[in-house]
C-alpha positions in Angstrom: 41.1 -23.6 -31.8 43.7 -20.7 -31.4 43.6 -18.3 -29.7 46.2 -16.3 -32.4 44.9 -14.0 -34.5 46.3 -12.4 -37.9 46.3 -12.0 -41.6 45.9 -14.9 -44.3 49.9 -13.4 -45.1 51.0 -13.7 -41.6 49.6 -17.4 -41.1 51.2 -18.6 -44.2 54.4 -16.8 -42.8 54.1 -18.5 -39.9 53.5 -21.9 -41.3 56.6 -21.5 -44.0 58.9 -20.3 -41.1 57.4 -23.3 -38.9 58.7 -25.6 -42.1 62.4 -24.4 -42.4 63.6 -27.6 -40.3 66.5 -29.4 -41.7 68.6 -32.4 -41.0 72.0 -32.9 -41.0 72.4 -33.2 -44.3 70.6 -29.7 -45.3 67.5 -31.6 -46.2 64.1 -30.7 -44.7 63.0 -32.6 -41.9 59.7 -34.5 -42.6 58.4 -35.0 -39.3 55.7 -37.3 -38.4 52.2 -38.3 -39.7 52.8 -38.4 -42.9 50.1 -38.9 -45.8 52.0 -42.1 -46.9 51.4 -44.5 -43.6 54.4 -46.3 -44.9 56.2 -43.6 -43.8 54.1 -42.0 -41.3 57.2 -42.7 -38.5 60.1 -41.6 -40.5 60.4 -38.3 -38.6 59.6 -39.2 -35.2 62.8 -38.9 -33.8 63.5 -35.8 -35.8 66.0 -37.0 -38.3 63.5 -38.0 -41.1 64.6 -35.6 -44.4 62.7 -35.7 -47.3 64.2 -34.9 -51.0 60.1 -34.3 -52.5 59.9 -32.3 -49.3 63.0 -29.9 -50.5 61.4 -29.4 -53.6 58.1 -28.3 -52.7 59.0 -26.2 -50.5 61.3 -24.6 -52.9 58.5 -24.5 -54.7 56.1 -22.7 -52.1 59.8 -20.6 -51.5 59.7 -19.5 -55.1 55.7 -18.6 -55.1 55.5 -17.1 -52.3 58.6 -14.3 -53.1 56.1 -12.6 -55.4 53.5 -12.5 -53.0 56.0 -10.9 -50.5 56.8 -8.6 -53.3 53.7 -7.4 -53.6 53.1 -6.7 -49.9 56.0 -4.7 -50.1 57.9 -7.5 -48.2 61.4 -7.1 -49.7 63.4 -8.5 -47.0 61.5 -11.8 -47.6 60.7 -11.7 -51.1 64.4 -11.9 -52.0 
């Protein structure tokens, strides 16, 4: 358990900043322990990037601009 403490908004900040990894190629970095054991190793060494990755986290990007708007987060939401 943490010992951090904050709002639902700050803890998804938090994890979305944690997420803006990429590789070499300007693809997000997968990491490791992924859902599909096939490729659960992929990003052990750090270099693992992941094209379904990129686009969810555009997705999540895109989503979570209005929620920042509506915090009155302009510096983020844009």
């Amino acid at each position: 358990m943490s010992s951090n403490s904050g709002t639902l908004y700050e803890h998804c900040l938090n994890a979305i900043e944690r997420s803006l990894r990429f590789g070499e190629h300007g693809i997000p970095l997968m990491g490791a322990g992924d859902w599909n054991d096939g490729m659960n190793t992929v990003g052990n060494k750090g270099k693992g990037e992941s094209i379904w990755l990129g686009w969810f986290m555009y997705k999540i990007l895109v989503d979570f601009s209005g929620i920042c708007r509506k915090k009155g987060d302009a510096e983020r939401a844009d």
